[in-house]
DRENPA-3360 file (N, C-alpha, C; in nm, 2 decimals, always signed):
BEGIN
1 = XXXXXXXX = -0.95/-0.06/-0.28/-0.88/-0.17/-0.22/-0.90/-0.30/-0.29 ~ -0.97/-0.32/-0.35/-1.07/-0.41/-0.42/-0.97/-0.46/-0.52 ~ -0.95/-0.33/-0.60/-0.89/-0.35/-0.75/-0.74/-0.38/-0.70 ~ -0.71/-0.32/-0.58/-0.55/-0.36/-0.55/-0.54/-0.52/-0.46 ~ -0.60/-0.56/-0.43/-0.63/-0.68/-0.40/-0.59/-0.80/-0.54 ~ -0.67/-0.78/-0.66/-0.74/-0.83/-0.78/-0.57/-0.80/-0.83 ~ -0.48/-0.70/-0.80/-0.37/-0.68/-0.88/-0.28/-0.78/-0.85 ~ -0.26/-0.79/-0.65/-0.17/-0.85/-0.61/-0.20/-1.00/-0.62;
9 = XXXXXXXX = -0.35/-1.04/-0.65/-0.38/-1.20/-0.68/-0.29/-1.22/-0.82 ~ -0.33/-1.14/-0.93/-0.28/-1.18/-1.05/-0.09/-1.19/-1.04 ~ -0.04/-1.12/-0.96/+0.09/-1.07/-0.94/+0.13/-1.26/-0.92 ~ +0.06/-1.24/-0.77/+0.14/-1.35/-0.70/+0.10/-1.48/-0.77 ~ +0.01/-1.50/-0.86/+0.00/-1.60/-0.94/+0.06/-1.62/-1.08 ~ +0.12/-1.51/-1.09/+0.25/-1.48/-1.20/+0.39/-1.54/-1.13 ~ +0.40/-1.50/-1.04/+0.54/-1.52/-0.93/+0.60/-1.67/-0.89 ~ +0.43/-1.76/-0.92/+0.43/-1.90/-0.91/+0.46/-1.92/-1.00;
17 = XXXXXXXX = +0.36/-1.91/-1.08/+0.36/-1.98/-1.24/+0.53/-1.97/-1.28 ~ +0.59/-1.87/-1.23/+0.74/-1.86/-1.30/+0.82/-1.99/-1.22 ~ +0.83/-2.01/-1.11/+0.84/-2.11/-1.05/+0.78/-2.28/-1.09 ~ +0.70/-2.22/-1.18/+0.63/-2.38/-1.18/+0.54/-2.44/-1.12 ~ +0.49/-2.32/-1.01/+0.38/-2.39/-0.91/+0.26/-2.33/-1.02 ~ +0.13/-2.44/-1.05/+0.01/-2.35/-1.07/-0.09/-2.31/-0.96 ~ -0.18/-2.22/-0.98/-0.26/-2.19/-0.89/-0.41/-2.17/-0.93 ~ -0.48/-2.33/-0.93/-0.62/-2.34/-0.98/-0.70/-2.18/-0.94;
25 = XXXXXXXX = -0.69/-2.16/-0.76/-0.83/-2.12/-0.74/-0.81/-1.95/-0.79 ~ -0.94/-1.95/-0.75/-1.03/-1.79/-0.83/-1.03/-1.69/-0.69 ~ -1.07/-1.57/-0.71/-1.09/-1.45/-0.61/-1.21/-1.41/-0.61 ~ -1.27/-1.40/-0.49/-1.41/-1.30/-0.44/-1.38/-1.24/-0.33 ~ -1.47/-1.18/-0.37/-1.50/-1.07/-0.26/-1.61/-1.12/-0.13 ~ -1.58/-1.08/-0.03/-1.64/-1.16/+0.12/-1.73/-1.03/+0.15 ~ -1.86/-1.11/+0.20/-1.90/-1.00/+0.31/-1.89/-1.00/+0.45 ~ -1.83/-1.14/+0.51/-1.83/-1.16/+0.63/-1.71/-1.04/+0.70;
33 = XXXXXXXX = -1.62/-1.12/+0.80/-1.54/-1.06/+0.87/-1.39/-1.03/+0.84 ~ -1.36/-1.23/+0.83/-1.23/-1.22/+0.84/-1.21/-1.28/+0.65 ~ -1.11/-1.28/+0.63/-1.05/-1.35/+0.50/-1.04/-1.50/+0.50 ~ -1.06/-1.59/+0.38/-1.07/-1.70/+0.41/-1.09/-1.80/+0.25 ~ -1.01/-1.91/+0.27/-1.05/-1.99/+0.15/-1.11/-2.14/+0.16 ~ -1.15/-2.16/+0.08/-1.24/-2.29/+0.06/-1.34/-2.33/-0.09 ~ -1.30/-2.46/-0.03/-1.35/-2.52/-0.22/-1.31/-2.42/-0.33 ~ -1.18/-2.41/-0.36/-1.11/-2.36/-0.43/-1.12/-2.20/-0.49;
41 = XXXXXXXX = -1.21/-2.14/-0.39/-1.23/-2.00/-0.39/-1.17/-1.94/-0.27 ~ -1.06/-1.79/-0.29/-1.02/-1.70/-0.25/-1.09/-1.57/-0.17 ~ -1.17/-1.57/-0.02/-1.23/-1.47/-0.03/-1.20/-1.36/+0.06 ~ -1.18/-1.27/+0.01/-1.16/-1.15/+0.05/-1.24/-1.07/+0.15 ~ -1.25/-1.00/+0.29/-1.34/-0.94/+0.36/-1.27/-0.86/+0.40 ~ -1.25/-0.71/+0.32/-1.16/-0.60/+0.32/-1.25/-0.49/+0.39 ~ -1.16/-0.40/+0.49/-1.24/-0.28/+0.55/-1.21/-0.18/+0.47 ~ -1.28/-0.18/+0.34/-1.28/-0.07/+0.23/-1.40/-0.01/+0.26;
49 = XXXXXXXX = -1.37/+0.16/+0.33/-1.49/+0.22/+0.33/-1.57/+0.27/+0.23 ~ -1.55/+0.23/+0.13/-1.58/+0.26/-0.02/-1.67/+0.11/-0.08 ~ -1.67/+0.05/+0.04/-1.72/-0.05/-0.08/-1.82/-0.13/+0.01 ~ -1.95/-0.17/-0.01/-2.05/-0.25/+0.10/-2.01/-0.27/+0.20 ~ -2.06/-0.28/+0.33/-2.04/-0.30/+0.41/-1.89/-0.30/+0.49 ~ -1.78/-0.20/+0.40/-1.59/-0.22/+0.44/-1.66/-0.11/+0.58 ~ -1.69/-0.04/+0.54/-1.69/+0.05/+0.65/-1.72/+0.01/+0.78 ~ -1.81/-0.09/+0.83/-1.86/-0.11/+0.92/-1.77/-0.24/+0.97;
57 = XXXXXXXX = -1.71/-0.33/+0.88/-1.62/-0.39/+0.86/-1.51/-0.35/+0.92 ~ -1.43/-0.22/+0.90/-1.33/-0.15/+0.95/-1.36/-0.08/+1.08 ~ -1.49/-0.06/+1.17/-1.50/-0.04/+1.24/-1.52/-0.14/+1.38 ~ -1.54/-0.26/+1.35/-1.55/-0.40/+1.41/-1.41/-0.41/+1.43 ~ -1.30/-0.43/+1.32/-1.14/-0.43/+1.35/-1.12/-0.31/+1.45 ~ -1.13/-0.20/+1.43/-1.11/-0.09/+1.51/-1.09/-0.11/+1.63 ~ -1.21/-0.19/+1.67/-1.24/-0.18/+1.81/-1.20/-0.34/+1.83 ~ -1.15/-0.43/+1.78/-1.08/-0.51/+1.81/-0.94/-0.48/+1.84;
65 = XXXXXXXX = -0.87/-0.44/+1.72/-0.70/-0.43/+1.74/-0.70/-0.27/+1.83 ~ -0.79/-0.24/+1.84/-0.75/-0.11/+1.94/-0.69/+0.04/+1.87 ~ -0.76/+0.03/+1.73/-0.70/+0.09/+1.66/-0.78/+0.19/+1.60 ~ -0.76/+0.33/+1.51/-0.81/+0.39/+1.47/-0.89/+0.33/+1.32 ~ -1.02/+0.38/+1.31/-1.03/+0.32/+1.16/-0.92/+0.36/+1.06 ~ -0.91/+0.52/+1.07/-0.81/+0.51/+0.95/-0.67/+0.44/+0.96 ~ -0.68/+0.40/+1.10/-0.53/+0.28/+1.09/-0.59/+0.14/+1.03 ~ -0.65/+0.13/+1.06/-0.72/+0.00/+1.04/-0.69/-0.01/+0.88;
73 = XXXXXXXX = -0.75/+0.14/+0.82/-0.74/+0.08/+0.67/-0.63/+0.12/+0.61 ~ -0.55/+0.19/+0.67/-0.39/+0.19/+0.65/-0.30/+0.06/+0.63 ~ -0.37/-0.01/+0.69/-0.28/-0.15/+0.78/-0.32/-0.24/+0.67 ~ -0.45/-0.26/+0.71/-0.48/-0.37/+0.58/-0.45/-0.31/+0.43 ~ -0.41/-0.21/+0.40/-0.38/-0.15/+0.25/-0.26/-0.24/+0.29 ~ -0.16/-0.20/+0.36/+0.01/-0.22/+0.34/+0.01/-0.37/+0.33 ~ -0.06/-0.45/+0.42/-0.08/-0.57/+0.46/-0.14/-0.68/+0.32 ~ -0.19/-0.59/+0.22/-0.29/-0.63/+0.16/-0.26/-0.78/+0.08;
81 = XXXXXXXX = -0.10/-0.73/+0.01/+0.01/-0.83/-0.05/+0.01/-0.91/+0.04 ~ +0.00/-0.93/+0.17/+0.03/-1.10/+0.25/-0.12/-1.14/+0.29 ~ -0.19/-1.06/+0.29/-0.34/-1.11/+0.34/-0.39/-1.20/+0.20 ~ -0.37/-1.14/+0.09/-0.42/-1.22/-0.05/-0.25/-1.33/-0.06 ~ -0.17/-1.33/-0.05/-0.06/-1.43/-0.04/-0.10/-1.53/+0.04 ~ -0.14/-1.50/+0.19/-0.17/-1.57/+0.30/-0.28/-1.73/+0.23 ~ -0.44/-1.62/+0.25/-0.48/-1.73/+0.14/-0.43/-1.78/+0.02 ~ -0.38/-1.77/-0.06/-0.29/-1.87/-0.16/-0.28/-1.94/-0.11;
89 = XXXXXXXX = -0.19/-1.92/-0.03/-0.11/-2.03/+0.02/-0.18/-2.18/+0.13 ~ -0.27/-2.12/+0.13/-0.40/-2.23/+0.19/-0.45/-2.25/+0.06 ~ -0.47/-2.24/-0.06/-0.53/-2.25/-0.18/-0.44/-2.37/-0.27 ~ -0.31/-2.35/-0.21/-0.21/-2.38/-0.27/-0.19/-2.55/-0.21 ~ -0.22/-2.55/-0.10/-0.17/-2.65/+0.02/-0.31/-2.75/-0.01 ~ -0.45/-2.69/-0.03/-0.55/-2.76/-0.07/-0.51/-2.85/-0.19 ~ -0.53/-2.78/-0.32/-0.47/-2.81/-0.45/-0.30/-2.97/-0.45 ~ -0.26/-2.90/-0.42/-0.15/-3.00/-0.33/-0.19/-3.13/-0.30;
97 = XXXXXXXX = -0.30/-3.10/-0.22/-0.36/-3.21/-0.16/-0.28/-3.24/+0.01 ~ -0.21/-3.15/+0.04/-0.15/-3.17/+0.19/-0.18/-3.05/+0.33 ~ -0.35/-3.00/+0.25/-0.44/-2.96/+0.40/-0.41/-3.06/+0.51 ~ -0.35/-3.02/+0.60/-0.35/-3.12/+0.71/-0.49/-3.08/+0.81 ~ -0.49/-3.18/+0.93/-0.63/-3.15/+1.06/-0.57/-3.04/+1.16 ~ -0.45/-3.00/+1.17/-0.37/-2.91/+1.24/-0.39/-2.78/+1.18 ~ -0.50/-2.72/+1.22/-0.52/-2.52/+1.14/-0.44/-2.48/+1.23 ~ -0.34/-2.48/+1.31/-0.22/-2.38/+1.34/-0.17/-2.43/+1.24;
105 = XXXXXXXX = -0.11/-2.52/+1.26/-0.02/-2.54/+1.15/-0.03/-2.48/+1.02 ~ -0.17/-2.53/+0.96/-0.20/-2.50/+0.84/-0.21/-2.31/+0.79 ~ -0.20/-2.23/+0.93/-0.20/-2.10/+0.91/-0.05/-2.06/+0.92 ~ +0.02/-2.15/+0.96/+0.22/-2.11/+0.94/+0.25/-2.14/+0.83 ~ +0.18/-2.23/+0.77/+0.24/-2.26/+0.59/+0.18/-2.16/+0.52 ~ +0.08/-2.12/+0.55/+0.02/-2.04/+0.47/+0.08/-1.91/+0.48 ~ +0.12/-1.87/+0.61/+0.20/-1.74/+0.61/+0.32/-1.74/+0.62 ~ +0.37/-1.89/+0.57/+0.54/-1.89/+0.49/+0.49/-1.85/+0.36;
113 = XXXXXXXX = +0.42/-1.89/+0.28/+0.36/-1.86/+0.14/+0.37/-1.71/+0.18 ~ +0.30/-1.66/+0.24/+0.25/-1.53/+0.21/+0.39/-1.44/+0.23 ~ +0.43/-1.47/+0.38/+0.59/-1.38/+0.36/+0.63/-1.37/+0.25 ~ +0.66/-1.48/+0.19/+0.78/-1.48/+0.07/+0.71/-1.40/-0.03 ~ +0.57/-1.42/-0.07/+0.47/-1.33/-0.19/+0.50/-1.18/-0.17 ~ +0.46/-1.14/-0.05/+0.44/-0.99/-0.02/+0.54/-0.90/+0.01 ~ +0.72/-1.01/+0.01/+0.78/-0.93/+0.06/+0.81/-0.79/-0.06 ~ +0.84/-0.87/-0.15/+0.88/-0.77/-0.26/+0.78/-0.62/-0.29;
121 = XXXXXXXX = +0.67/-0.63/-0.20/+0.56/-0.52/-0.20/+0.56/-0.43/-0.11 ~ +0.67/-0.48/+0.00/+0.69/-0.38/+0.13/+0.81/-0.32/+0.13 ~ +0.80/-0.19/+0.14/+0.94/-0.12/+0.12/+1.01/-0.09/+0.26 ~ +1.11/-0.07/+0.27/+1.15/-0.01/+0.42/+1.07/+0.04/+0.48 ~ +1.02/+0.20/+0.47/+0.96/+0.22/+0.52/+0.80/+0.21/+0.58 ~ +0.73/+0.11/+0.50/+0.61/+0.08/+0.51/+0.64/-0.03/+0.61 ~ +0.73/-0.12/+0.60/+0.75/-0.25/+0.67/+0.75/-0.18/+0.84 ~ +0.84/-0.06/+0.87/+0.83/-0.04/+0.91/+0.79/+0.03/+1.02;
129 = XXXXXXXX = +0.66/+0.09/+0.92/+0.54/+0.12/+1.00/+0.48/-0.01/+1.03 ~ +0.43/-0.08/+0.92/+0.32/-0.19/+1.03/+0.41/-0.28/+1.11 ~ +0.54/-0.30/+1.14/+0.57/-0.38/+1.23/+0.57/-0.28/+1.37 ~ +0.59/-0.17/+1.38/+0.53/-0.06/+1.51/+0.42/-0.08/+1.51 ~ +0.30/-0.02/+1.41/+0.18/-0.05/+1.47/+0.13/-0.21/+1.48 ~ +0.16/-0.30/+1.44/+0.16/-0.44/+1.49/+0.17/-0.45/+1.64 ~ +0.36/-0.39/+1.65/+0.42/-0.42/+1.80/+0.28/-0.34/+1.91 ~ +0.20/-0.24/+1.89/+0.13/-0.18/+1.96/-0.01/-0.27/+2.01;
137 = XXXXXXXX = -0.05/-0.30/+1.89/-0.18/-0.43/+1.84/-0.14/-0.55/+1.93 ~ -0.01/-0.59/+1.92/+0.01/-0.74/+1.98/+0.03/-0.69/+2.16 ~ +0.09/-0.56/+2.15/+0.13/-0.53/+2.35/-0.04/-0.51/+2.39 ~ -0.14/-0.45/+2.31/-0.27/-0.50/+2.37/-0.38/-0.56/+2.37 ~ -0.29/-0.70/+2.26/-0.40/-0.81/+2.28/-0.35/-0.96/+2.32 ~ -0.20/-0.92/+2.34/-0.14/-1.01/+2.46/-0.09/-1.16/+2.37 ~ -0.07/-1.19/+2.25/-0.07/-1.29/+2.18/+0.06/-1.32/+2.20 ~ +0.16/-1.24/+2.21/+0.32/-1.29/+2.14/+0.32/-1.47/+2.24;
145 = XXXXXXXX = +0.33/-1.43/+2.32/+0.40/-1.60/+2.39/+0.33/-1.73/+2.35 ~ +0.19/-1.71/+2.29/+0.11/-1.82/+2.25/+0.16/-1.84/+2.08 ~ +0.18/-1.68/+2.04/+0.23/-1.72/+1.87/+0.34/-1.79/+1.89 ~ +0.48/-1.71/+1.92/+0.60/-1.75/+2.00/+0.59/-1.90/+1.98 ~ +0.53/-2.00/+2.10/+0.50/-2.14/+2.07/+0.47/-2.23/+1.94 ~ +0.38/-2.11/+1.85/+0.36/-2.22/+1.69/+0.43/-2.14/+1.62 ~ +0.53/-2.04/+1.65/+0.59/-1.98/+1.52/+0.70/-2.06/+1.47 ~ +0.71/-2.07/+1.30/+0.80/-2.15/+1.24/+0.96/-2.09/+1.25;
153 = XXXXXXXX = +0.98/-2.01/+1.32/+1.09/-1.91/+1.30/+1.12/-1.90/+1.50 ~ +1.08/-1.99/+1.58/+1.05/-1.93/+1.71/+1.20/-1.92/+1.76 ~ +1.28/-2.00/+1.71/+1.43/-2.03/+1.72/+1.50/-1.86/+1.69 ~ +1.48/-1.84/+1.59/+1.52/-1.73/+1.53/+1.50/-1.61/+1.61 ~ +1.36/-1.60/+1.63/+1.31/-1.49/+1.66/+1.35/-1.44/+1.84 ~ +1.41/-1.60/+1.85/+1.42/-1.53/+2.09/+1.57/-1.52/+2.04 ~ +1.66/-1.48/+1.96/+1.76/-1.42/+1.93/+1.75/-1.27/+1.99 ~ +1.65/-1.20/+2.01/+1.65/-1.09/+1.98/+1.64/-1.10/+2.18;
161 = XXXXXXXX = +1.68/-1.01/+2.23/+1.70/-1.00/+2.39/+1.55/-1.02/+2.47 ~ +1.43/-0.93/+2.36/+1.31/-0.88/+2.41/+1.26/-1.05/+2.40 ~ +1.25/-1.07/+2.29/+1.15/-1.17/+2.25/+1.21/-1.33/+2.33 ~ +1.33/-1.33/+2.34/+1.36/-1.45/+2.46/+1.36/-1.41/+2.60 ~ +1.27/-1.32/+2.62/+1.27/-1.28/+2.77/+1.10/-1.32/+2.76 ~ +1.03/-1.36/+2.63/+0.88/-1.35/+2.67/+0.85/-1.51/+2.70 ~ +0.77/-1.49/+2.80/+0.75/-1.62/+2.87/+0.65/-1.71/+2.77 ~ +0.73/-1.86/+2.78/+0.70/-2.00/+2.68/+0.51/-2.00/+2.74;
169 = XXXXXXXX = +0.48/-2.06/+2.62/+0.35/-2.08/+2.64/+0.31/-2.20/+2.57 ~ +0.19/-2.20/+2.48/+0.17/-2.28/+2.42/+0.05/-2.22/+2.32 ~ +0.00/-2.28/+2.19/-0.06/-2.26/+2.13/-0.21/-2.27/+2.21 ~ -0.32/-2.23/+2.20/-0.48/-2.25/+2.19/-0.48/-2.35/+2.17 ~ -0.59/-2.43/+2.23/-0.60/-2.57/+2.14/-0.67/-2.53/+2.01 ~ -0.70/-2.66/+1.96/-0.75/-2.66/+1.82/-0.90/-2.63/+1.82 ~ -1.00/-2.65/+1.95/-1.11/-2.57/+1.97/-1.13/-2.45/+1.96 ~ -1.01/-2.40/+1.99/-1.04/-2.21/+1.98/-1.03/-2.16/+1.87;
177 = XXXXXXXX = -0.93/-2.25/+1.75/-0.89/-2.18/+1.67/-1.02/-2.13/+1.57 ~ -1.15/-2.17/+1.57/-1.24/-2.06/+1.52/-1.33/-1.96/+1.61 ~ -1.24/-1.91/+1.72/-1.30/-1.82/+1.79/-1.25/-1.67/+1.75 ~ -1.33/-1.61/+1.71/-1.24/-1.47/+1.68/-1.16/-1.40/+1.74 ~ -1.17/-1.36/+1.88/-1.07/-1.31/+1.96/-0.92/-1.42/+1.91 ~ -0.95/-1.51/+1.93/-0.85/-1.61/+1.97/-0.75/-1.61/+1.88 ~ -0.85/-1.60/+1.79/-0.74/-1.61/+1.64/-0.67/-1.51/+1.56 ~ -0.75/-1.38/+1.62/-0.67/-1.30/+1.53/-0.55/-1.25/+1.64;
185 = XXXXXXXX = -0.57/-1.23/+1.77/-0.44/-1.25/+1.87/-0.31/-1.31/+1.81 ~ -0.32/-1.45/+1.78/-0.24/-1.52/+1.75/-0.20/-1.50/+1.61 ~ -0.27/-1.46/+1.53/-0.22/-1.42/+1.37/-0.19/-1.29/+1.37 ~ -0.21/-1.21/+1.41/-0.18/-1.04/+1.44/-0.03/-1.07/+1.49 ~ -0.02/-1.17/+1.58/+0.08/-1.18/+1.65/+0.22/-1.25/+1.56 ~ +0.18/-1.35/+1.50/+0.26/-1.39/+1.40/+0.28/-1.27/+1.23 ~ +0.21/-1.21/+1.23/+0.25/-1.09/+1.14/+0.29/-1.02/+1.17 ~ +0.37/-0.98/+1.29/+0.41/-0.88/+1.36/+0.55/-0.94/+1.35;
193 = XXXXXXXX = +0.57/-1.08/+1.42/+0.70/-1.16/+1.42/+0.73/-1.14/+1.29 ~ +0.70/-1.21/+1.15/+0.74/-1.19/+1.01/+0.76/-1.01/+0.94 ~ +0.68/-0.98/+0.99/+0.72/-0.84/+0.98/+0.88/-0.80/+1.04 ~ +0.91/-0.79/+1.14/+1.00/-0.77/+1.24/+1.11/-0.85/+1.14 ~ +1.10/-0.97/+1.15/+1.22/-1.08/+1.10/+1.25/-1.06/+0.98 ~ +1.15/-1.07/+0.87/+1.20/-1.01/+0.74/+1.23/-1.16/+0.66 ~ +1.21/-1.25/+0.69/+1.27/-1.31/+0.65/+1.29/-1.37/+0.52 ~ +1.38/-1.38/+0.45/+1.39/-1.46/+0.34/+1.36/-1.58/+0.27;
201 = XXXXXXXX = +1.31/-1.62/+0.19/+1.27/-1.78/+0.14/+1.26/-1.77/+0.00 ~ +1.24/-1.89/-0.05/+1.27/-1.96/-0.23/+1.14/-2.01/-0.21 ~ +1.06/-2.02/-0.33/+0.96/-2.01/-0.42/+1.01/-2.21/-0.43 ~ +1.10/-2.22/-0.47/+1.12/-2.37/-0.49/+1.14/-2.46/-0.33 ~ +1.17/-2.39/-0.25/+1.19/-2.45/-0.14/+1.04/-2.47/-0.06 ~ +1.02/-2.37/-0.12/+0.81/-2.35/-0.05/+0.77/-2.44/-0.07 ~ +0.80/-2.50/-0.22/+0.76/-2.60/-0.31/+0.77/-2.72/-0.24 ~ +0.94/-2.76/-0.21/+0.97/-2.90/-0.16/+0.90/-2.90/+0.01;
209 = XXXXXX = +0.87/-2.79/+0.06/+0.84/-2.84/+0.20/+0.69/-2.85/+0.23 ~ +0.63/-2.74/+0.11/+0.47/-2.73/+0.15/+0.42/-2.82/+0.06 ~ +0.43/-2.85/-0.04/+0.35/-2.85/-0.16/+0.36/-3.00/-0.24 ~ +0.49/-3.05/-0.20/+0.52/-3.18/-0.27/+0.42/-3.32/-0.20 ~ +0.40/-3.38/-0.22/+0.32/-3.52/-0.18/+0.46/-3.57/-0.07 ~ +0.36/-3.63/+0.03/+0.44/-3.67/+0.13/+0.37/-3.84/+0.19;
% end
């Protein structure tokens, strides 16, 4: 998972560079829980049963998202293109210099970054599967109406009959956002919406909205 991780960083920092965006920071590997960037390092905390501590790693997700291990590392394989996109795009927003004090916010930019990175890596039918096993993940950890409220797409997305029938909420405040339950609720939940929606975006547009000085 490691080495496919290391492939999709070089990719999506090819994909910029053709665009014009550069992308200072570097990649490691995490031993904590979740994935995460700071001071210009990329870190990775993959449930690779193959590699220190993934295994036990993939069994903590397990029994979080309600899921089998071997789903667990099914998911983060297919997922793996937007999880390494994801941080970029917080890497990217740093570098920028337009980290804002708003981490919802700053986790919807980053996973406009990442949509657009990882789409070209999901095929029909993989998209397919993780947006079912998502829809299963998000029906039992209850997140959609709280995503719903910070999603950048929320207009878009209650188009669909189901999803404007789910009752308005509101984001967590900004105290919860480093609670673990809390957060991966709400981000599980928002990759499930992007998943589902599919949506399209420009590399130069990323540019003018995320990345330009304001």
């Amino acid at each position: 998972m490691w080495g496919s991780a290391q492939a999709y960083f070089d990719a999506h920092r090819a994909a910029l560079a053709s665009a014009g965006i550069p992308l200072a920071a570097r990649l490691e590997a995490d031993g904590g829980v979740m994935c995460s960037y700071a001071g210009g390092v990329v870190r990775l905390a993959l449930p690779d049963p193959d590699a220190p501590g993934g295994a036990l790693r993939a069994t903590l997700l397990a029994a979080s998202l309600g899921l089998d291990v071997d789903e667990v590392v099914w998911l983060f394989g297919a997922l793996l293109p937007r999880l390494v996109g994801h941080e970029i795009g917080h890497a990217l927003r740093d570098e920028a210099g337009r980290m804002g004090a708003d981490l919802w916010a700053e986790e919807q930019a980053a996973d406009r970054v990442a949509c657009h990175l990882a789409r070209a890596f999901l095929d029909g039918p993989t998209r397919a599967r993780v947006t079912a096993t998502l829809a299963g993940v998000v029906a039992r950890t209850g997140g959609l109406p709280e995503a719903l409220a910070g999603y950048r797409l929320e207009a878009r997305a209650r188009l669909a009959p189901d999803l404007a029938a789910v009752p308005t909420a509101r984001l967590p405040p900004l105290a919860a956002y480093r609670d673990f339950p809390t957060f991966l609720r709400v981000s599980v939940a928002w990759s499930y919406l992007d998943a589902r929606l599919d949506p399209e975006d420009d590399l130069h547009a990323i540019h003018h909205d995320l990345l330009l000085a304001r």
